[in-house]
The first five atom37 places (N, CA, C, CB, O) and aatype in JSON, in Angstrom:
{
  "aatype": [20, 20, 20, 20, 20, 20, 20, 20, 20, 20, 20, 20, 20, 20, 20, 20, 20, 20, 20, 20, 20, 20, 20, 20, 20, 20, 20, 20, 20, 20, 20, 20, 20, 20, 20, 20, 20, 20, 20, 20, 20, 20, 20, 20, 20, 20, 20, 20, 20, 20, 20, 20, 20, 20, 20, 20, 20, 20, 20, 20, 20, 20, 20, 20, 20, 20, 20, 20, 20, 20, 20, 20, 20, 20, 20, 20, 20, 20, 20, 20, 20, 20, 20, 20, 20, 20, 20, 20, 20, 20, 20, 20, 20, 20, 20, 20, 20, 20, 20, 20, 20, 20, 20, 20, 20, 20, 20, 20, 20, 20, 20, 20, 20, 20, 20, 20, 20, 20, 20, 20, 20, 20, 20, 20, 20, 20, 20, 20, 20, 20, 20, 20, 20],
  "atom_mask": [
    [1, 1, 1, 1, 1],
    [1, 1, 1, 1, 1],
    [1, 1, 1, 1, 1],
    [1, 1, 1, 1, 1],
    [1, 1, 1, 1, 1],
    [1, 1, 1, 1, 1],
    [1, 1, 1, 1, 1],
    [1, 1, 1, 1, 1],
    [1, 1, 1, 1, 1],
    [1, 1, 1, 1, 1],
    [1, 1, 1, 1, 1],
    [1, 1, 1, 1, 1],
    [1, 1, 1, 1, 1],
    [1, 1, 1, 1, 1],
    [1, 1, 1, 1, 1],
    [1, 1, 1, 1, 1],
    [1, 1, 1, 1, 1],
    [1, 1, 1, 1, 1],
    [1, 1, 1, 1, 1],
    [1, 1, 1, 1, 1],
    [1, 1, 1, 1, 1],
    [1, 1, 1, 1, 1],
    [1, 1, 1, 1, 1],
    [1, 1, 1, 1, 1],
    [1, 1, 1, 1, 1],
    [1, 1, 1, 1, 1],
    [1, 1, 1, 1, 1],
    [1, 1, 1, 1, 1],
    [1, 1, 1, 1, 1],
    [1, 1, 1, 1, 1],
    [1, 1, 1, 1, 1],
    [1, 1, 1, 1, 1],
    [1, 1, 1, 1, 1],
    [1, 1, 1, 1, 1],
    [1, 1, 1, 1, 1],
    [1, 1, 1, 1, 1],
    [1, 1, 1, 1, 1],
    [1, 1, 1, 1, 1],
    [1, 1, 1, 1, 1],
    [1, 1, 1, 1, 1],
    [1, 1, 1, 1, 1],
    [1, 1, 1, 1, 1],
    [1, 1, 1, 1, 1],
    [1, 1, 1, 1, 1],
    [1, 1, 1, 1, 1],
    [1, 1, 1, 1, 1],
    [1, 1, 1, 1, 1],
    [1, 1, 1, 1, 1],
    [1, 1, 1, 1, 1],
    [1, 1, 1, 1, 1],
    [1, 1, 1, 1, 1],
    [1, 1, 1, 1, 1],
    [1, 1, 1, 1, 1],
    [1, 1, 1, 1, 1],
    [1, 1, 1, 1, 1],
    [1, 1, 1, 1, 1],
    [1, 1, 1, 1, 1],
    [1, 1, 1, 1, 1],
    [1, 1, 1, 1, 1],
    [1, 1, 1, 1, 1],
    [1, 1, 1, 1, 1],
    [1, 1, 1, 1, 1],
    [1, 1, 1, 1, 1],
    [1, 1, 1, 1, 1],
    [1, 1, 1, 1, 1],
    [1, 1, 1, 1, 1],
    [1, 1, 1, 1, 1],
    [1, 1, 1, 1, 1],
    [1, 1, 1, 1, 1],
    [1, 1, 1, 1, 1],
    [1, 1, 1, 1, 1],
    [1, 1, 1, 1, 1],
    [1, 1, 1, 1, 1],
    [1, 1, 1, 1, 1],
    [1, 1, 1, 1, 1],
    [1, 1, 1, 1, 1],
    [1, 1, 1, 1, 1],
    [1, 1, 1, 1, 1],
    [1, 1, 1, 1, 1],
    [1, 1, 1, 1, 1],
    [1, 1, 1, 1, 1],
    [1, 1, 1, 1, 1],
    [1, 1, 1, 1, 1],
    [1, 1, 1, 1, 1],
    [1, 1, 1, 1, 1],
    [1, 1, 1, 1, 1],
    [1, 1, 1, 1, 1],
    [1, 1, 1, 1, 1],
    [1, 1, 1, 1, 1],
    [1, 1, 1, 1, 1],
    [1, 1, 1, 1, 1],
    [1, 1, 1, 1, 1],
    [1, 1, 1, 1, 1],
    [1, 1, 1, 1, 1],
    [1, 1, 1, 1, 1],
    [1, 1, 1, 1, 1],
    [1, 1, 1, 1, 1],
    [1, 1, 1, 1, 1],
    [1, 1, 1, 1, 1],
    [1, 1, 1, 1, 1],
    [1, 1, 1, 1, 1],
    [1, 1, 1, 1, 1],
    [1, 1, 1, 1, 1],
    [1, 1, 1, 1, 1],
    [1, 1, 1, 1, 1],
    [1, 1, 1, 1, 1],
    [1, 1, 1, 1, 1],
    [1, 1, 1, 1, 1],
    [1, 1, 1, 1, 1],
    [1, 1, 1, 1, 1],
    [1, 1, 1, 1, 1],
    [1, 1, 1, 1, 1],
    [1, 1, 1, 1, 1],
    [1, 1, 1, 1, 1],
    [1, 1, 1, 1, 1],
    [1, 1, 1, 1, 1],
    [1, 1, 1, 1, 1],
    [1, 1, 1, 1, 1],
    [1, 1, 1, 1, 1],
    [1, 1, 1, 1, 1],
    [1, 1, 1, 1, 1],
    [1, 1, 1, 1, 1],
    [1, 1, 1, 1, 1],
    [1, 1, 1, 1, 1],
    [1, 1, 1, 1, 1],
    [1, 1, 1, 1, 1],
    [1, 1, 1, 1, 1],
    [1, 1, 1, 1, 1],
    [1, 1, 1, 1, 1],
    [1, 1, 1, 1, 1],
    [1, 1, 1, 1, 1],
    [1, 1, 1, 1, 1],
    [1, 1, 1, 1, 1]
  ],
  "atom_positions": [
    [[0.84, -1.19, 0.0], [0.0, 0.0, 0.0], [0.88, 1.25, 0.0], [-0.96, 0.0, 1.22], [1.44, 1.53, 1.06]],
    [[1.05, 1.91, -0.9], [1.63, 2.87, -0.89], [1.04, 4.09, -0.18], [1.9, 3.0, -2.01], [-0.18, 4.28, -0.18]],
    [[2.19, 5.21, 0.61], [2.06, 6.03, 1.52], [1.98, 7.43, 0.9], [3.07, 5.83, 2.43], [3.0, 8.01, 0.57]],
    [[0.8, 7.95, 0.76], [1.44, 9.47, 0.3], [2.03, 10.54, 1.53], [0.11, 10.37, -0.5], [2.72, 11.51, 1.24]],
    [[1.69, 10.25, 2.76], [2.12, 11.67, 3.87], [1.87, 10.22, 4.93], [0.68, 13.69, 4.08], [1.28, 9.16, 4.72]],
    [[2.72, 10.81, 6.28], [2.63, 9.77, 7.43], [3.1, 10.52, 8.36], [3.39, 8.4, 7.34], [4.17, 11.12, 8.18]],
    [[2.32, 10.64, 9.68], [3.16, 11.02, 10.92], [2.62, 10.18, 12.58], [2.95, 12.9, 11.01], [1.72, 9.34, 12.58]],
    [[3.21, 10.51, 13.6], [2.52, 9.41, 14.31], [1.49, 9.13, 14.39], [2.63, 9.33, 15.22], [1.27, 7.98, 14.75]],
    [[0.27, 10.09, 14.1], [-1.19, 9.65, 14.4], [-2.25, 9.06, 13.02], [-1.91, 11.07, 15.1], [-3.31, 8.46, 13.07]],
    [[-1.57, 9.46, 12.02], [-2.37, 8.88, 10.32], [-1.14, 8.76, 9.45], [-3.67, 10.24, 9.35], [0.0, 9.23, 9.39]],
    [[-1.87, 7.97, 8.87], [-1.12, 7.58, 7.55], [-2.35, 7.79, 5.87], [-0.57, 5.58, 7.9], [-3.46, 7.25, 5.87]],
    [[-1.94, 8.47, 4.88], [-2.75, 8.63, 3.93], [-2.41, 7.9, 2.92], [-2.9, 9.78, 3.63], [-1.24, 8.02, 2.54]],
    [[-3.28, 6.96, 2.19], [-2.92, 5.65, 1.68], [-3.37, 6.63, -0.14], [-4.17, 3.87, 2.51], [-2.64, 6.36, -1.1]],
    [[-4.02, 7.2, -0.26], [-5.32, 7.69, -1.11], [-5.4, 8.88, -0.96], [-6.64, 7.18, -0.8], [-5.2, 9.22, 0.21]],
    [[-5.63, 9.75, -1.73], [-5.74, 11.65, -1.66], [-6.33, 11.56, -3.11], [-3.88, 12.9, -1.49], [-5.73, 10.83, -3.9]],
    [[-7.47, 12.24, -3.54], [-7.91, 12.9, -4.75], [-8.9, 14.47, -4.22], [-8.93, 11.59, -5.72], [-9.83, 14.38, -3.42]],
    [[-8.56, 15.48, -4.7], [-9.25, 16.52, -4.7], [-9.47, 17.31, -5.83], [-8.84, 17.13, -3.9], [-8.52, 17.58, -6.56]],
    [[-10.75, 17.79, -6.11], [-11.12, 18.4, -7.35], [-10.71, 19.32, -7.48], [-12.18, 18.57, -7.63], [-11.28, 19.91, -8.4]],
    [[-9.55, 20.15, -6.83], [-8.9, 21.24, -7.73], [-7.11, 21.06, -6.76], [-10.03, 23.26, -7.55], [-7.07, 20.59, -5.62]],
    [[-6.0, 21.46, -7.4], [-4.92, 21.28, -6.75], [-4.7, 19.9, -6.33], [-4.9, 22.11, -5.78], [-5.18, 18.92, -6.88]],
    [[-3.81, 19.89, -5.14], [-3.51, 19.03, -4.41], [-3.84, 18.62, -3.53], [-2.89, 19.07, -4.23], [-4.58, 19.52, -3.15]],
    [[-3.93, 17.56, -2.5], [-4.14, 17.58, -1.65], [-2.87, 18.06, -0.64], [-4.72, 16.58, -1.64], [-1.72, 17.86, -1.03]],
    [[-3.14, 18.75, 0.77], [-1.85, 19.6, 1.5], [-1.95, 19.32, 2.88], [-1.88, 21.32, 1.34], [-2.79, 19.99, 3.48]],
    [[-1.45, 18.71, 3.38], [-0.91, 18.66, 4.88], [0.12, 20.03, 5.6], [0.07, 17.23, 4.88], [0.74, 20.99, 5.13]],
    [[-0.14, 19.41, 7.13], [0.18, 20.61, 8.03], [-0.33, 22.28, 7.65], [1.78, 20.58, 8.08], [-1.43, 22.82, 7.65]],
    [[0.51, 22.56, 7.47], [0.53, 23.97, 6.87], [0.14, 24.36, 5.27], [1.92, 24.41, 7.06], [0.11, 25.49, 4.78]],
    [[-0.06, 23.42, 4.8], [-0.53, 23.64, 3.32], [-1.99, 23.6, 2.88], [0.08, 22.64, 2.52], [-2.75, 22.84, 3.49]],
    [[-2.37, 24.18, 2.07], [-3.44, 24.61, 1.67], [-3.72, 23.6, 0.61], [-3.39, 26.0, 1.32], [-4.85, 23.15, 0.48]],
    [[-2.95, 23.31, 0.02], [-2.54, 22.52, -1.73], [-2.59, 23.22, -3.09], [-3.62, 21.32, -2.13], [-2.08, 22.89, -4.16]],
    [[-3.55, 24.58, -2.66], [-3.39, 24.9, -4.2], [-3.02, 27.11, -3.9], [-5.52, 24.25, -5.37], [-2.6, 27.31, -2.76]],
    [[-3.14, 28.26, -4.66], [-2.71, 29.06, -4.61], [-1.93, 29.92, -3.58], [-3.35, 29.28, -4.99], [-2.07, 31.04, -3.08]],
    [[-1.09, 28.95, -3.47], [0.28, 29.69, -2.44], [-0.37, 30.27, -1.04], [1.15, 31.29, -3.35], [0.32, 31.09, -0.43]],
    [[-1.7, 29.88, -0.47], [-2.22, 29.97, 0.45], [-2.14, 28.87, 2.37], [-3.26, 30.0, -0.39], [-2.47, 27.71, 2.62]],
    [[-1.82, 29.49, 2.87], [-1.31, 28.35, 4.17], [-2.61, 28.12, 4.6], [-0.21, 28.96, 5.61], [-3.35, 29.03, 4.22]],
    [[-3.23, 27.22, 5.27], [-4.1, 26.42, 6.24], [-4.25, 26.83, 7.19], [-3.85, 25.36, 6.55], [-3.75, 26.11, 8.05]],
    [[-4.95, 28.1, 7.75], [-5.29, 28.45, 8.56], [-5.94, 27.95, 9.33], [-5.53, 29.07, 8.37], [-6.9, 27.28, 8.94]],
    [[-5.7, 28.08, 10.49], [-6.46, 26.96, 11.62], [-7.72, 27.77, 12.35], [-5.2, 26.4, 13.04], [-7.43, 28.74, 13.05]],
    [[-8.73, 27.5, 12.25], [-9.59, 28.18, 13.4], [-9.33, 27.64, 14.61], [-11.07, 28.07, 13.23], [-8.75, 26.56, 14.79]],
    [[-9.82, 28.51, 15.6], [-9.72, 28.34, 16.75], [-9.79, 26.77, 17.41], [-10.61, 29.16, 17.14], [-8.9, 26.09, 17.91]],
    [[-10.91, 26.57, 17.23], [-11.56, 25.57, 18.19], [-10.17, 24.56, 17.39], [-13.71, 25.07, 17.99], [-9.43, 24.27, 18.33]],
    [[-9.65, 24.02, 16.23], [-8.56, 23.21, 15.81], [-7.29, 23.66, 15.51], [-8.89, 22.64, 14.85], [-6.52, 23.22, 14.65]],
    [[-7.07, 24.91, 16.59], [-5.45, 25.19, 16.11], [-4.26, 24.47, 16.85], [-5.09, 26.75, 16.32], [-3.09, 24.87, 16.79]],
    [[-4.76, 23.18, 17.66], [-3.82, 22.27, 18.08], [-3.81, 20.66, 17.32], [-4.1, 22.19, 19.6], [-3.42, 19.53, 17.6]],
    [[-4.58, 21.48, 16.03], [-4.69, 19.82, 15.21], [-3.95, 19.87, 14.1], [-6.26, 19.28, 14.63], [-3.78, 20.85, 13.37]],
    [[-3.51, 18.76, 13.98], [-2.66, 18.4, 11.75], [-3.79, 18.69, 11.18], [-2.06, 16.27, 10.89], [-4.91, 18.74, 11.68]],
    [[-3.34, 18.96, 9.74], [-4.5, 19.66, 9.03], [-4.09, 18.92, 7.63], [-4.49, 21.57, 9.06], [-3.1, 19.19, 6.93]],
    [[-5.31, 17.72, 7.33], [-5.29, 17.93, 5.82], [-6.38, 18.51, 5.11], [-5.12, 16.78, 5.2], [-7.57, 18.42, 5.4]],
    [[-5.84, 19.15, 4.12], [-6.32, 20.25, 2.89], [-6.7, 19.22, 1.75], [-4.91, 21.49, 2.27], [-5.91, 18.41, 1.26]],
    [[-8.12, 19.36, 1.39], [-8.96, 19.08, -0.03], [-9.95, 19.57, -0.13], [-9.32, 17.88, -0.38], [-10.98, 19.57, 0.55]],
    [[-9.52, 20.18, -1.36], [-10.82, 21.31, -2.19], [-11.95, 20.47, -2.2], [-10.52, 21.88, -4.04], [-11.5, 19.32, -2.09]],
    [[-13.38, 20.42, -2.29], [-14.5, 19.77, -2.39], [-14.84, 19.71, -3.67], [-15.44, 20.25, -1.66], [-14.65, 20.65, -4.43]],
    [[-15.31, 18.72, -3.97], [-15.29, 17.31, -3.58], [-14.03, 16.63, -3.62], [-16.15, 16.6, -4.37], [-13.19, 16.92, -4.48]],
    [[-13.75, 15.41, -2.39], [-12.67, 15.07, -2.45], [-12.89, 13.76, -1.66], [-11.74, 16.08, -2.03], [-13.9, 13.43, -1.04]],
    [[-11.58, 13.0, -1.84], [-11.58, 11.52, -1.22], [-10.51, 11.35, -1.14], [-12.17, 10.39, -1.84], [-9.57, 11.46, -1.94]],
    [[-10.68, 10.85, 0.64], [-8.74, 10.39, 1.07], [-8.98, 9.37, 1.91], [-7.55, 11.68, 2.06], [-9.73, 9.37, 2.88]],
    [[-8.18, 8.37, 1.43], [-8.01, 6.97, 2.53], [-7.14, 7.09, 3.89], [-7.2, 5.68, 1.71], [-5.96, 7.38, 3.77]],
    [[-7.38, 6.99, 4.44], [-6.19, 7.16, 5.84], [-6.09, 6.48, 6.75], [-6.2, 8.17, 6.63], [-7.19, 6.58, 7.29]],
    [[-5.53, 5.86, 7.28], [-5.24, 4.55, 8.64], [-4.85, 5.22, 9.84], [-3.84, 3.35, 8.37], [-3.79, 5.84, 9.82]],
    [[-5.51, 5.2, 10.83], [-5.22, 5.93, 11.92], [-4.63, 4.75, 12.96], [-6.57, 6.78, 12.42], [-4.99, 3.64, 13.35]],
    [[-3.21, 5.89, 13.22], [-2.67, 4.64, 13.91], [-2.76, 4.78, 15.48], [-1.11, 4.38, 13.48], [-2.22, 4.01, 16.27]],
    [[-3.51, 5.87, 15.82], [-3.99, 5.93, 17.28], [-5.44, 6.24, 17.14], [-3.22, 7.06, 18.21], [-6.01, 6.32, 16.06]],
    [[-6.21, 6.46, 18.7], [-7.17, 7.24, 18.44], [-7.43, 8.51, 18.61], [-7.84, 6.85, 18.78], [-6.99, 9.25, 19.49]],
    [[-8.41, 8.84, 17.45], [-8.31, 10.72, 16.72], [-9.16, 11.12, 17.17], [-8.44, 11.24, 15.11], [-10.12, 10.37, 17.29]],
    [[-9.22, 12.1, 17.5], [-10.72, 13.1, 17.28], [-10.43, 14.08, 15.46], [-10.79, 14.77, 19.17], [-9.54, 14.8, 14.99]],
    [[-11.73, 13.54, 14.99], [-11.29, 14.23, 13.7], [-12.91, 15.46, 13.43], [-10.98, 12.65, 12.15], [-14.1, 15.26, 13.69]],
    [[-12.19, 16.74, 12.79], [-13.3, 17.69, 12.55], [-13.62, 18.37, 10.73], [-12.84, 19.0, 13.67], [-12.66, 18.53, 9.96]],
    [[-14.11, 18.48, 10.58], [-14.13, 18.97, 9.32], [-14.36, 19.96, 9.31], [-14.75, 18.55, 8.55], [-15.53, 20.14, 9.65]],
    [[-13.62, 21.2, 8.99], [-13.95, 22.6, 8.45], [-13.47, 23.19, 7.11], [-13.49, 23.48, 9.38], [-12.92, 22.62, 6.17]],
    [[-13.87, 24.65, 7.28], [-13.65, 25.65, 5.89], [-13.05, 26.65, 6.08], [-14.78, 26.19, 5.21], [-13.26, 27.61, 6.84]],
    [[-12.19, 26.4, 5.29], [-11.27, 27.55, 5.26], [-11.33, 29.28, 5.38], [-10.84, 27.33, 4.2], [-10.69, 29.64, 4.39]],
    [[-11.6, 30.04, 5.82], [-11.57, 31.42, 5.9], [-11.55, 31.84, 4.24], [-10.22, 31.94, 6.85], [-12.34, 32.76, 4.01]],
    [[-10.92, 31.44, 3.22], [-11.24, 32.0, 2.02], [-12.36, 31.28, 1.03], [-9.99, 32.11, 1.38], [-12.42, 31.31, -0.2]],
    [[-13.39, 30.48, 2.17], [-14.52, 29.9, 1.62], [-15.63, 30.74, 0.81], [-15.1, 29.3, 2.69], [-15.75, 31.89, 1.24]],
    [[-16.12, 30.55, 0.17], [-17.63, 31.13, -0.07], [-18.7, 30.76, 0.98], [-18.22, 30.6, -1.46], [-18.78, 29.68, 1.56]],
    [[-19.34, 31.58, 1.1], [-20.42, 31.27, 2.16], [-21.77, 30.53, 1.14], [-20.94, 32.97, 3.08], [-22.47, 31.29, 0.47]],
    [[-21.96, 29.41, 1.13], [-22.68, 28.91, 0.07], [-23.76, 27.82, 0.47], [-21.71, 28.39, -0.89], [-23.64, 26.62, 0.2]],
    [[-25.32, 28.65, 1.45], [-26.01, 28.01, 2.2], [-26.9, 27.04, 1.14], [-26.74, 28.99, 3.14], [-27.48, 26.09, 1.66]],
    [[-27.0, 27.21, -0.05], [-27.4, 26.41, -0.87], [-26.89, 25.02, -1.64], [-27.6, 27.13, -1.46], [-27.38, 24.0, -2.12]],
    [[-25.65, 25.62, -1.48], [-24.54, 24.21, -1.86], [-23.73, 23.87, -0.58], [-23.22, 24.6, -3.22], [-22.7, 24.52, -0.69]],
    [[-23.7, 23.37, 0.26], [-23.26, 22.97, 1.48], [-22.13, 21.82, 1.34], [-24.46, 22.52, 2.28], [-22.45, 20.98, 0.5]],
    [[-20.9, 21.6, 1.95], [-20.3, 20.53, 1.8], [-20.68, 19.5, 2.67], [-19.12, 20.76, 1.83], [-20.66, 19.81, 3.86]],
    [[-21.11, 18.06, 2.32], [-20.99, 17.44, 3.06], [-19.45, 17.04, 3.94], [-21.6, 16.7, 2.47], [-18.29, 17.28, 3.62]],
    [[-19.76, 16.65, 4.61], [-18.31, 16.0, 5.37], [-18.98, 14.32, 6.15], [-17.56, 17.5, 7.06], [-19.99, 14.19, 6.84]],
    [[-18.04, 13.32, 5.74], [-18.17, 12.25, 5.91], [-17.18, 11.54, 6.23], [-18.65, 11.91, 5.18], [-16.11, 11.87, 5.72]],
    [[-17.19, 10.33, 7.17], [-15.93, 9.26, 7.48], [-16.53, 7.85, 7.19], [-15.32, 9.3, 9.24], [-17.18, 7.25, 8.04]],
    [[-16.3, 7.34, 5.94], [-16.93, 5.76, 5.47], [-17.85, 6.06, 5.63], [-16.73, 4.38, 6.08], [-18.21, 5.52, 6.67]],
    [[-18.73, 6.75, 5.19], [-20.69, 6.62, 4.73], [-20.86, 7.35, 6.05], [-21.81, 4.6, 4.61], [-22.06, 7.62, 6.03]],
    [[-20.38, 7.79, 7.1], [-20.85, 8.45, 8.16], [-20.95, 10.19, 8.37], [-20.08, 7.88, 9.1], [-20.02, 11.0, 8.39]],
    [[-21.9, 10.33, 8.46], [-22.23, 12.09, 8.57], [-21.18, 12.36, 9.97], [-24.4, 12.61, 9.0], [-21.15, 11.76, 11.05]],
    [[-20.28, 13.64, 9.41], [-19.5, 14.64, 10.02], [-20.16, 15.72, 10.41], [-18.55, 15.04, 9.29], [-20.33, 16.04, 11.59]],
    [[-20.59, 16.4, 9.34], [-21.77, 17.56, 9.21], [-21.6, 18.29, 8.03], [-21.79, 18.65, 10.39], [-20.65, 18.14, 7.26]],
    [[-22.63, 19.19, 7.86], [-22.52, 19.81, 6.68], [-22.13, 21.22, 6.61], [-23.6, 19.66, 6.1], [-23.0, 21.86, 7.19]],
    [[-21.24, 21.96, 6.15], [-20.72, 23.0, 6.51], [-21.1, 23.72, 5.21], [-19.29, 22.9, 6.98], [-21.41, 23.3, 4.09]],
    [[-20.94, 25.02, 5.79], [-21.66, 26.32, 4.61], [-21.0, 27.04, 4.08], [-22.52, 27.33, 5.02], [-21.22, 27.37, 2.91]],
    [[-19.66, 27.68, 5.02], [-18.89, 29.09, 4.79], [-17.55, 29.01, 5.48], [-19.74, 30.41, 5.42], [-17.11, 27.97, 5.96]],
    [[-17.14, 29.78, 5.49], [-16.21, 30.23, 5.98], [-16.0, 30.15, 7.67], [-16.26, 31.38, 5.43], [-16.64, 30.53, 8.66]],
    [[-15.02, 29.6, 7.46], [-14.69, 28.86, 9.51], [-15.87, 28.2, 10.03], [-14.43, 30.29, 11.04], [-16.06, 28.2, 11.24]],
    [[-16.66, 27.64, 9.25], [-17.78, 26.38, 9.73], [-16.79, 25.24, 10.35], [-18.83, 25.61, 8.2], [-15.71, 24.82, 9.92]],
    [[-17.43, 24.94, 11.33], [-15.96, 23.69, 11.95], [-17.38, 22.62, 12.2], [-14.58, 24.27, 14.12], [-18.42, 22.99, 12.73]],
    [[-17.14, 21.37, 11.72], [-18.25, 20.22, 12.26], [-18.16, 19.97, 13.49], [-18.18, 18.87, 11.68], [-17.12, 20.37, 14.03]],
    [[-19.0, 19.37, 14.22], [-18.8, 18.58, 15.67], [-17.41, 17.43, 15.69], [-20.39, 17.59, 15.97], [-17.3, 16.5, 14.9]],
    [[-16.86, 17.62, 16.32], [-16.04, 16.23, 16.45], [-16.44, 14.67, 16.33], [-15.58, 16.25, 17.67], [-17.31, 14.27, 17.09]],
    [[-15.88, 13.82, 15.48], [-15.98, 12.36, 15.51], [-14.57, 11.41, 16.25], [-16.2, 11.96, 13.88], [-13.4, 11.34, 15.88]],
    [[-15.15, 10.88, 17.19], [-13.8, 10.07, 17.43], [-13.44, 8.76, 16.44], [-13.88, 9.48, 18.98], [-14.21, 7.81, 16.3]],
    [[-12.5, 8.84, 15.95], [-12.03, 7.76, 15.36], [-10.82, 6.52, 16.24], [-11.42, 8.47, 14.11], [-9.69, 6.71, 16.7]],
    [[-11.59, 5.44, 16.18], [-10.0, 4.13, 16.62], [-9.48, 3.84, 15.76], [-10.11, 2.63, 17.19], [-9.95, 3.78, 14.63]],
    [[-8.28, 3.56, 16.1], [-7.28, 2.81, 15.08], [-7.49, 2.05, 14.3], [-6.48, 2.21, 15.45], [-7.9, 0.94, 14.65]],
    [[-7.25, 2.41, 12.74], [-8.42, 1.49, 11.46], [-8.1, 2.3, 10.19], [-10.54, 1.64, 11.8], [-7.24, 3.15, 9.95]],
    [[-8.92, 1.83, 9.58], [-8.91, 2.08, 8.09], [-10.05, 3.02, 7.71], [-9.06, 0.7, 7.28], [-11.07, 2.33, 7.68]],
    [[-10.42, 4.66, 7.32], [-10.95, 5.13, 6.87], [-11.61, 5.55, 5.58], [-10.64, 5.39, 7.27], [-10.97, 4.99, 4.68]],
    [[-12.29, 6.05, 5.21], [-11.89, 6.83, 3.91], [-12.88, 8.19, 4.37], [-12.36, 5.91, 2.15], [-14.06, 8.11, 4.69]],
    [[-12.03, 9.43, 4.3], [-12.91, 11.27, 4.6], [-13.53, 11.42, 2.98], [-11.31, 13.17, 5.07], [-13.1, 11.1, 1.87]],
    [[-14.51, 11.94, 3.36], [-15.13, 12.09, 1.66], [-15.9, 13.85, 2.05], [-16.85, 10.33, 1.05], [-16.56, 14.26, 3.0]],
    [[-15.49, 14.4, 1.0], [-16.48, 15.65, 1.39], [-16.82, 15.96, -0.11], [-15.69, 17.14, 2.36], [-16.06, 16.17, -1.05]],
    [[-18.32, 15.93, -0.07], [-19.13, 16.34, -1.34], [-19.88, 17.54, -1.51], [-20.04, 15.45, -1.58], [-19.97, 18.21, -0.49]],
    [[-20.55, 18.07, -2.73], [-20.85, 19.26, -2.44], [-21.48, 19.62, -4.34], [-19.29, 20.18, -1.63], [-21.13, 18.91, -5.28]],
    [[-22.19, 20.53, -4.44], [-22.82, 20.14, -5.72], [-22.54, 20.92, -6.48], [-24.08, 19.99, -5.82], [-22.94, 20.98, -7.64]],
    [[-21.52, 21.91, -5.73], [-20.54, 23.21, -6.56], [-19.74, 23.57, -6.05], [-20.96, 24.43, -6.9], [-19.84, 24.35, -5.11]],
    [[-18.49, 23.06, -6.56], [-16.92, 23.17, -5.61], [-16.28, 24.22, -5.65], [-15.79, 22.28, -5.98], [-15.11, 24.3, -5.25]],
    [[-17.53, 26.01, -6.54], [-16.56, 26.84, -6.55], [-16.48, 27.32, -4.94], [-16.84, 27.96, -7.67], [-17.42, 27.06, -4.19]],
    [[-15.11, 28.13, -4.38], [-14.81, 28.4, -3.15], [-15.43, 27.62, -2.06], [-15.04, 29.62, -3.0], [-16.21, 28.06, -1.22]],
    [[-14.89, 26.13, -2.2], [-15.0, 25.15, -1.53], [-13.83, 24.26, -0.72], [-15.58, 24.57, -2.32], [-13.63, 23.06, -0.59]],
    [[-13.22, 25.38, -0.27], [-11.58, 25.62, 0.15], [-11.59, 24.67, 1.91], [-11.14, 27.96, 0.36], [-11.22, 25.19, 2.96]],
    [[-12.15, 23.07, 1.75], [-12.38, 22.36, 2.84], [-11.45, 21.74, 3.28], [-13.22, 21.63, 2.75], [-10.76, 21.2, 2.42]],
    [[-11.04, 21.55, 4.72], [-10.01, 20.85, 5.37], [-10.76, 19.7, 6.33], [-9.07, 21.95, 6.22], [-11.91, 19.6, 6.77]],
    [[-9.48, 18.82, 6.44], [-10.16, 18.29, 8.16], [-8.63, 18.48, 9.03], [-10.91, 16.01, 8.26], [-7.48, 18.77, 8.67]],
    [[-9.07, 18.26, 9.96], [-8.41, 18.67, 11.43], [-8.64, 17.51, 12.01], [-9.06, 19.94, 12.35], [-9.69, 16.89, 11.83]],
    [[-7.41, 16.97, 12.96], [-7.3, 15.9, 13.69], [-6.29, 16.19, 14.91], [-6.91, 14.78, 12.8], [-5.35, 16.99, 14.82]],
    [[-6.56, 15.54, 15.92], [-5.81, 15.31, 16.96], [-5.78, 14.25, 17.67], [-5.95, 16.04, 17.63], [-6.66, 13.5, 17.27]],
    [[-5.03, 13.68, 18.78], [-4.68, 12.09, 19.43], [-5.92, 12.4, 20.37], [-2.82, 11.68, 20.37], [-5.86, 13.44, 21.02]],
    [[-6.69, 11.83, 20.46], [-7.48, 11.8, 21.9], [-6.57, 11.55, 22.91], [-8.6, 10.69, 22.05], [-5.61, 10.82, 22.69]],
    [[-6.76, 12.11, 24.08], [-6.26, 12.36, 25.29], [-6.5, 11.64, 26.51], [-6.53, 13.42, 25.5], [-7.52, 12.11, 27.01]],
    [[-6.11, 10.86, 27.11], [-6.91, 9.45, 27.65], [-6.72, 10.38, 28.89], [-6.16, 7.51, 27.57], [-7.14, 10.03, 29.99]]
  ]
}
């Protein structure tokens, strides 16, 4: 299984996003823009995919994982991104610094999917951290 990015808490097996790249930590993936963290996740890794997008990932501890939007989002209450972990609702976010509720994830095999029915300024991340025993 080949690895595209790995650090102690995920491993990303799979990355496709409908515009750019997909971007870890500090990266955005596409116009020379960094990953701004909102508040409530500025102690989390951050991967970056434009919507719609699909990434496989193996978590090798357990996560709390969140889905948000980037500050240079469109506010777009009609086209909403979904956010999902394997067929499971995250939540659906609208605009700009929308952050979902937290999902805990155990150690396993995922796939994050975030859909949406118009990917213009659809500038979506997720956010993760180790749960804290």
């Amino acid at each position: 299984m080949k690895t595209i990015y790995e650090n102690d808490l995920v491993r990303i097996t799979e990355a496709v996003a409908s515009y750019g790249t997909v971007g870890v930590d500090s990266d955005l993936g596409y116009g020379n823009v960094a990953a701004v963290k909102e508040e409530t996740v500025e102690d989390c890794y951050v991967i970056s995919a434009h919507a719609p997008s699909t990434i496989a990932i193996e978590a090798k501890r357990q996560i709390e994982l969140f889905g948000y939007m980037h500050y240079t989002s469109t506010w777009s209450p009609e086209s909403p991104c979904f956010f999902g972990v394997s067929g499971n609702l995250v939540g659906y976010l609208y605009g700009p610094r929308d952050v979902s509720r937290p999902m805990t994830l155990e150690p396993g095999k995922y796939v994050l999917e975030i859909e949406t029915s118009n990917m213009d300024g659809k500038h979506s991340l997720w956010a993760y951290r180790e749960v804290k025993q």
